[in-house]
C-alpha positions in Angstrom: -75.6 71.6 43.2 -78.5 70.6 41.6 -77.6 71.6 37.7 -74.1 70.0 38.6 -75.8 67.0 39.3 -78.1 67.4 36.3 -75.2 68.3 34.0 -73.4 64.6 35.1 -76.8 62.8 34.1 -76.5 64.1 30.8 -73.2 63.6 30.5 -73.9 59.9 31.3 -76.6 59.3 29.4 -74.9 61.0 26.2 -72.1 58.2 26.8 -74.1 55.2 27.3 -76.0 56.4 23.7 -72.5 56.5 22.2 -71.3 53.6 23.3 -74.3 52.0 22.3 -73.9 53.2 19.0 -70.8 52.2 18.4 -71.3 48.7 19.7 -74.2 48.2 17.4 -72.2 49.8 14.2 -69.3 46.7 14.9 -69.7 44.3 12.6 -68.1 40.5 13.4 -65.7 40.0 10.7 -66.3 37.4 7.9 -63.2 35.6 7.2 -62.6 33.3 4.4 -62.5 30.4 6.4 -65.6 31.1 8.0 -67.4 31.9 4.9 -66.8 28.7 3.9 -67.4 26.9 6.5 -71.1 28.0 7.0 -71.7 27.5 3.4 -71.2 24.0 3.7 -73.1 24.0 7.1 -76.3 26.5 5.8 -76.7 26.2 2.4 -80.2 25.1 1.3 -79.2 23.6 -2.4 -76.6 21.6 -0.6 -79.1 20.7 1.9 -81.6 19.6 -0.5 -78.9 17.4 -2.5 -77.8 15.4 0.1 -81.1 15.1 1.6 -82.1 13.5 -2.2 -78.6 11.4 -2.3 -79.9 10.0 1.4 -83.0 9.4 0.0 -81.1 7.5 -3.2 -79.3 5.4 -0.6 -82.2 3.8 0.6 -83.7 2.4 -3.0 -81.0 -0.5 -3.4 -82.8 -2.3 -1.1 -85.9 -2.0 -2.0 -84.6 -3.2 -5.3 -83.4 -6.2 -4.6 -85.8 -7.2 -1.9 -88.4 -9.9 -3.4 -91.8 -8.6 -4.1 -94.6 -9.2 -1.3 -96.3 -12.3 -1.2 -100.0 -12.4 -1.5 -102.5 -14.0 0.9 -105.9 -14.9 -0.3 -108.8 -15.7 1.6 -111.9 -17.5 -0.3 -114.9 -19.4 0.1 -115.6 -21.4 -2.7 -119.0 -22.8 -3.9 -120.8 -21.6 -1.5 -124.9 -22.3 -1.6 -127.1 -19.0 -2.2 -130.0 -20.7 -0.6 -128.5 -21.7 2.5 -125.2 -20.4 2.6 -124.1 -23.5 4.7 -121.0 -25.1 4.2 -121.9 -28.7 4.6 -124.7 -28.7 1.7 -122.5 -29.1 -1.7 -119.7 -31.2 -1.8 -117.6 -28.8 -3.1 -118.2 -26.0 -0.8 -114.7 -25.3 1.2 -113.1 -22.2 2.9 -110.0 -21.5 1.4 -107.2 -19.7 2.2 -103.4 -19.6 -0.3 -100.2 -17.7 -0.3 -98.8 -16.8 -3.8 -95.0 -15.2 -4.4 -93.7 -14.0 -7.6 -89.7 -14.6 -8.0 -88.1 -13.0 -10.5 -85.8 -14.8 -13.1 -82.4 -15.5 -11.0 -80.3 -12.7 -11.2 -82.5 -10.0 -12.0 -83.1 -8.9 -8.5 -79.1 -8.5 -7.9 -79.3 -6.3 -11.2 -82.3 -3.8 -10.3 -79.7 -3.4 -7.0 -76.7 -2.8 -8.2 -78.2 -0.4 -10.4 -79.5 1.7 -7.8 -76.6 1.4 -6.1 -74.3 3.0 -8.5 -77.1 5.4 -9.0 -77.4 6.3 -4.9 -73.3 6.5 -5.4 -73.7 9.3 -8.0 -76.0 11.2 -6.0 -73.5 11.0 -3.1 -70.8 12.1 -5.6 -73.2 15.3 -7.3 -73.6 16.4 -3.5 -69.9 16.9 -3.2 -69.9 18.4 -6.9 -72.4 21.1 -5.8 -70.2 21.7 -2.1 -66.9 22.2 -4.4 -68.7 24.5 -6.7 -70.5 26.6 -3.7 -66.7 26.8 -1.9 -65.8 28.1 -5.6 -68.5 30.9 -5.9 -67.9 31.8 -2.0 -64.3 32.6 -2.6 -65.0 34.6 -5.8 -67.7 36.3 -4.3 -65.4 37.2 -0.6 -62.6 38.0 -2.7 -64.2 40.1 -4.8 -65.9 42.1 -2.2 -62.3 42.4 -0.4 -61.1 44.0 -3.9 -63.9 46.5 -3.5 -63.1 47.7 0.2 -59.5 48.0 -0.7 -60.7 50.0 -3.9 -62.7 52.4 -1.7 -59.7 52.7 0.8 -57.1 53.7 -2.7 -60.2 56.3 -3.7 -60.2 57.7 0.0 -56.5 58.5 0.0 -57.0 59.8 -3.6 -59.5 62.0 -2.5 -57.2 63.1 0.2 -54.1 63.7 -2.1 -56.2 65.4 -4.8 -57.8 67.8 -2.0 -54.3 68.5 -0.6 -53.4 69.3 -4.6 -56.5 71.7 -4.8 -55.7 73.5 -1.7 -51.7 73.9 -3.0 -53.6 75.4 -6.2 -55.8 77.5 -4.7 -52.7 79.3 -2.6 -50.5 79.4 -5.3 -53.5 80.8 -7.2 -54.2 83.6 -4.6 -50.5 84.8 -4.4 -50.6 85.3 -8.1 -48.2 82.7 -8.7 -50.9 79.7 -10.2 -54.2 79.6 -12.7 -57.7 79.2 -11.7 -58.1 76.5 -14.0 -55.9 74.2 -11.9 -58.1 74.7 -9.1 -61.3 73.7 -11.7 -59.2 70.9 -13.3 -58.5 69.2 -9.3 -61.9 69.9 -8.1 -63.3 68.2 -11.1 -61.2 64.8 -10.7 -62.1 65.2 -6.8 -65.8 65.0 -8.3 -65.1 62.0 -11.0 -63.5 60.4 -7.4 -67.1 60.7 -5.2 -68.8 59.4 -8.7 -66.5 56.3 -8.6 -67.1 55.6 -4.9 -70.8 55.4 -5.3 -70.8 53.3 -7.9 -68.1 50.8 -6.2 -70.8 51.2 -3.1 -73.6 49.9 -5.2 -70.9 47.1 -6.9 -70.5 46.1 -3.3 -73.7 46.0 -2.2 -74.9 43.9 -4.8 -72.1 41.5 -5.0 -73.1 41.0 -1.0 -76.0 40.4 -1.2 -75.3 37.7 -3.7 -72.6 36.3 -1.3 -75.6 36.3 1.8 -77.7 33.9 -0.4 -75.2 31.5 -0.7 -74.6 31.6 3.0 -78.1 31.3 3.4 -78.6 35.0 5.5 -81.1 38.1 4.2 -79.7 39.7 1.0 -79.2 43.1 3.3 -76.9 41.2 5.8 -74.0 44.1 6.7 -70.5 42.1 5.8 -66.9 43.2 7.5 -64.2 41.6 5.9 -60.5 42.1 7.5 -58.8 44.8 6.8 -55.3 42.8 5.9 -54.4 39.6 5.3 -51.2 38.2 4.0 -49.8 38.7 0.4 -49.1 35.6 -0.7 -49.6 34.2 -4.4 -48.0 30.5 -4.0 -46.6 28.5 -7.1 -49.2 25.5 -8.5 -48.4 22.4 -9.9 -48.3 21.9 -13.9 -51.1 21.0 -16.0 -50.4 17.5 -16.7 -50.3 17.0 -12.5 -53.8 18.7 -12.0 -55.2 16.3 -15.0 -53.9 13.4 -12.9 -55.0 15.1 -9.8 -58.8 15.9 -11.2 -59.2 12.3 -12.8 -59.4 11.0 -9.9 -60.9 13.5 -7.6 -63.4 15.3 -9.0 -67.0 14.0 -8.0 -68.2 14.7 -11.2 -66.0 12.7 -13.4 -66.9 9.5 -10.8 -70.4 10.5 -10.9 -70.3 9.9 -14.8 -68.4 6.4 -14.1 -71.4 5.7 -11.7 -73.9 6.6 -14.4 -71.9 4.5 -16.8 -72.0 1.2 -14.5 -75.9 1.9 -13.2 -76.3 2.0 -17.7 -74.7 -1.1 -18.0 -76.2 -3.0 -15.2 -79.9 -1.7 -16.5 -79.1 -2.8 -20.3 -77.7 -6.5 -18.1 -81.0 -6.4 -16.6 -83.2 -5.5 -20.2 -80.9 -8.9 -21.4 -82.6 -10.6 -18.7 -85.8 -9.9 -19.4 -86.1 -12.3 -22.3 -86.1 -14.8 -19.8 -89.4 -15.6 -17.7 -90.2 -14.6 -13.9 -91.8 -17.2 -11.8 -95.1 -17.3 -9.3 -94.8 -20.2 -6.8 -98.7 -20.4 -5.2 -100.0 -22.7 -2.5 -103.8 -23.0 -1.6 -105.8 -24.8 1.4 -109.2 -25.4 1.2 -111.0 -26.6 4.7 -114.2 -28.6 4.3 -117.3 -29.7 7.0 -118.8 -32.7 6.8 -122.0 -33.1 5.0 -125.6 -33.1 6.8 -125.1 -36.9 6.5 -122.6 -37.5 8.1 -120.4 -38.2 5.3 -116.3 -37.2 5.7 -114.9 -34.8 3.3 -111.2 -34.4 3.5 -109.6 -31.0 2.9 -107.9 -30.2 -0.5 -104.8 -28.7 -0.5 -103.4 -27.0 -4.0 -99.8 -25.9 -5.6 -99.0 -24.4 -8.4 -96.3 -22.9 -10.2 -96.3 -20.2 -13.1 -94.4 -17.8 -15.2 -95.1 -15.2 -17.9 -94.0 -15.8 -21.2 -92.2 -12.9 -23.5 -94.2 -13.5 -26.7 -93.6 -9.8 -27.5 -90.7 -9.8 -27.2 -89.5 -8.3 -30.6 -91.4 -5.0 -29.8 -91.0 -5.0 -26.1 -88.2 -6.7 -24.5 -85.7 -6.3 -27.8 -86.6 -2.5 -27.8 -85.4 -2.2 -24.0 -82.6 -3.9 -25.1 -82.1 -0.9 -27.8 -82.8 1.7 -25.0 -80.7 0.3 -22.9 -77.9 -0.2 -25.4 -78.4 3.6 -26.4 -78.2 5.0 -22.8 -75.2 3.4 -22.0 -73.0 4.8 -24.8 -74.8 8.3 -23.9 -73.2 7.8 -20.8 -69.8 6.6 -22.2 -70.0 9.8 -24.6 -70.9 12.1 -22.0 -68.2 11.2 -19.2 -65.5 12.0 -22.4 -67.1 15.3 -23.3 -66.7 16.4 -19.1 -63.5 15.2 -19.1 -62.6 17.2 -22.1 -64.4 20.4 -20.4 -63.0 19.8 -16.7 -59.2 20.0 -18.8 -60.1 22.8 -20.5 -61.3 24.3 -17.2 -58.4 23.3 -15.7 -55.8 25.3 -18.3 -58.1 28.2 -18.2 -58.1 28.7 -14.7 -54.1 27.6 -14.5 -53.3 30.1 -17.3 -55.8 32.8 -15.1 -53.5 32.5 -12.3 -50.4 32.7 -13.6 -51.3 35.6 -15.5 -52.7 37.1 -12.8 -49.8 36.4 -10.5 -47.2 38.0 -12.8 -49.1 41.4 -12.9 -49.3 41.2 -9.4 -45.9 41.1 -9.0 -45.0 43.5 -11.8 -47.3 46.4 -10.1 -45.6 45.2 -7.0 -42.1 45.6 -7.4 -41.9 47.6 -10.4 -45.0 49.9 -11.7 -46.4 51.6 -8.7 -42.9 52.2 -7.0 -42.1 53.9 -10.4 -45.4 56.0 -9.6 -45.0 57.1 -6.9 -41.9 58.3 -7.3 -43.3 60.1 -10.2 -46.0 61.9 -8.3 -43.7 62.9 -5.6 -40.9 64.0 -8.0 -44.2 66.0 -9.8 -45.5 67.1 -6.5 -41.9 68.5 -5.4 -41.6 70.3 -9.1 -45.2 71.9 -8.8 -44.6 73.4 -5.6 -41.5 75.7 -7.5 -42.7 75.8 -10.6 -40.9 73.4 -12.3 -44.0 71.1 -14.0 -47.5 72.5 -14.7 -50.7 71.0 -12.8 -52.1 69.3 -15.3 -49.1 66.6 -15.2 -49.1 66.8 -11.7 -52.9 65.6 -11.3 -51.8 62.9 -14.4 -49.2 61.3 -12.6 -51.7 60.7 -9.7 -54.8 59.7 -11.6 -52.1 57.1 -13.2 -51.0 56.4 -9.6 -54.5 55.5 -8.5 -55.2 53.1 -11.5 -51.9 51.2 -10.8 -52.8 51.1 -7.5 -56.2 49.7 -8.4 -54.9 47.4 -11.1 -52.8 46.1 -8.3 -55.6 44.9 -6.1 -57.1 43.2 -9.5 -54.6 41.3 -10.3 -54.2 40.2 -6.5 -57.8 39.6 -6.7 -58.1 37.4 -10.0 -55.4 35.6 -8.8 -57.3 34.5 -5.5 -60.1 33.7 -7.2 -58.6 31.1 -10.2 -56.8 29.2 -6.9 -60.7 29.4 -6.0 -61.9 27.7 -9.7 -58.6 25.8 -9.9 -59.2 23.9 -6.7 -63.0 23.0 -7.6 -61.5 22.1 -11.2 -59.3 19.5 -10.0 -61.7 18.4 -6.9 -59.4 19.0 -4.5 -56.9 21.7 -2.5 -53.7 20.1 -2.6 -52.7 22.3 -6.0 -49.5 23.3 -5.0 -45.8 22.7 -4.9 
């Protein structure tokens, strides 16, 4: 009774191990839509720009806000000997309050430059988040090519052993050649060499994927096995121009830039003209050791700086200012050229892409495998040799492999398209 019961303890204890096993080799599955949505939630560069574009948003007040006034607090003729305030008539404690005011207009300037700069920031946050949702795609969808490249050199490897074993009978009832068991055991190796290098390919392109979604570099990912295989039509060219001009942050970032250029070179105009300091000073005063009444002195005052360099200083802002903002003009035209060019290469990507897919689809790998079975069935009664026959499946398995490519590249310019035009609405 005893080793019965000690047989069932074992028994246990080698299920609990295996079911603790397998829990901890399931992986939750990362699906696209979740990749992308902790991307925008974790990523630290994204975190970092729209902690700076926060931090832009509070300067437009603080330019146009009036600078501090001044308090002064004095005492004025003031006897060494004594150091009494009723000795010397003009011995007074004084106290004055002084504000500087800038040339009217110039404080509305200084803000709405930093306003349109603060608006740009905003706009080069959203910039980065479409380019991170770009690079997340590519990166998911290129790891999803991988696993089903591993899954085509599994069955491959299947196939090709079922071919070797097929030789190796034929070979030992006299009826096949020992080189056609060499020639399939070789491709079986050239299969295991391919597999460990798409292992490393995967690995590397996940770790990659991790750092943009802010987790360690050796994070396991499990993406699903199957997904629907749909390649939707996209608008034209001309449409997506239309589209991006007026959606994509970084175009209006560039309009931002331009305005912030053209309220600063407003502002360097300005400058010819003179800032003021209003000033107003009280001076209390004792009596004298007399008796004699001294009334208290009150003081005002008004002044203002005057530009008499203004040739090398406020005339060379002018210049600057001049210069920046047709850098500005000239730099919004060359993006705009780029984002179309962008937009054509990643339109002309897809569609590409698309029709191979669909030519491997309906046409190619049908015709394959048709061809290997046809070459399998003609092998078995001597009909074609073995060399063809392992051909037709090597061809097979780069079809096969193509296929996944083309699926792949397609998935990925939708990815670049939609972050070229600044927005997801790209199709018909």
């Amino acid at each position: 009774m005893s080793s019965f019961f000690r047989s069932r303890r074992l028994l246990m204890a080698t299920l609990f191990i295996v079911c603790r096993l397998a829990t901890a080799d399931e992986q939750p599955l990362l699906t696209l839509e979740a990749a992308t949505q902790k991307v925008v939630q974790d990523n630290p560069d994204l975190a970092q720009t729209l902690a700076r574009a926060k931090a832009m948003a509070a300067i437009p007040s603080q330019e146009g806000s009036l600078p501090d006034p001044q308090i002064t607090f004095n005492a004025m003729s003031l006897p060494t000997n004594s150091f009494s305030t009723r000795q010397e008539d003009m011995t007074q404690i004084g106290f004055g309050l002084s504000q500087g005011i800038p040339f009217p207009g110039k404080l509305a300037l200084r803000e709405q430059a930093a306003m349109y700069e603060a608006e740009a920031a905003t706009l080069n946050a959203d910039e980065l988040r479409l380019r991170l949702l770009s690079d997340v795609k590519t990166l998911w969808w290129q790891v999803f090519y991988l696993d089903r490249t591993r899954e085509i050199v599994d069955n491959n490897h299947t196939l090709l052993q079922q071919f070797v074993d097929i030789a190796r009978s034929k070979y030992e009832v006299g009826e096949g050649l020992q080189q056609d068991v060499l020639l399939a055991q070789l491709e079986l190796s050239k299969l295991l060499d391919q597999k460990i290098n798409l292992g490393g390919m995967r690995r590397s392109t996940v770790a990659k994927l991790n750092a943009l979604l802010d987790q360690p570099a050796n994070n396991p990912v499990q993406l699903p096995a199957t997904l629907s295989i749909q390649l939707p039509e996209i608008r034209q060219e001309d449409r997506l121009y239309q589209q991006a001009e007026s959606s994509r942050p970084m175009l209006e970032s560039d309009r931002q830039g331009i305005h912030a250029a053209q309220s600063k070179l407003e502002l360097a105009q300005k400058d010819f003209l003179p800032d003021f300091n209003v000033e107003a000073a009280y001076g209390a005063r004792n009596n004298m050791l007399d008796g004699t009444r001294r009334s208290d002195l009150l003081s005002l005052g008004v002044s203002m700086n005057v530009p008499i360099f203004a040739a090398s200083k406020q005339a060379k802002a002018v210049d600057q200012r001049t210069s920046e903002l047709m850098q500005q003009r000239y730099a919004l035209q060359d993006r705009w050229n780029a984002v179309r060019s962008e937009i054509t290469q990643s339109h002309s990507d897809y569609q590409r892409a698309k029709q191979q897919f669909v030519l491997f689809d309906t046409g190619i790998i049908p015709q394959a495998r048709q061809t290997v079975a046809s070459m399998l069935a003609g092998y078995q009664v001597n009909k074609v040799d073995f060399l063809n026959l392992v051909r037709s499946q090597i061809t097979l398995f780069e079809y096969e492999t193509q296929y996944w490519k083309a699926f792949t590249e397609a998935q990925q310019a939708l990815a670049q398209l939609c972050a070229n035009v600044g927005e997801d609405e790209i199709y018909e």
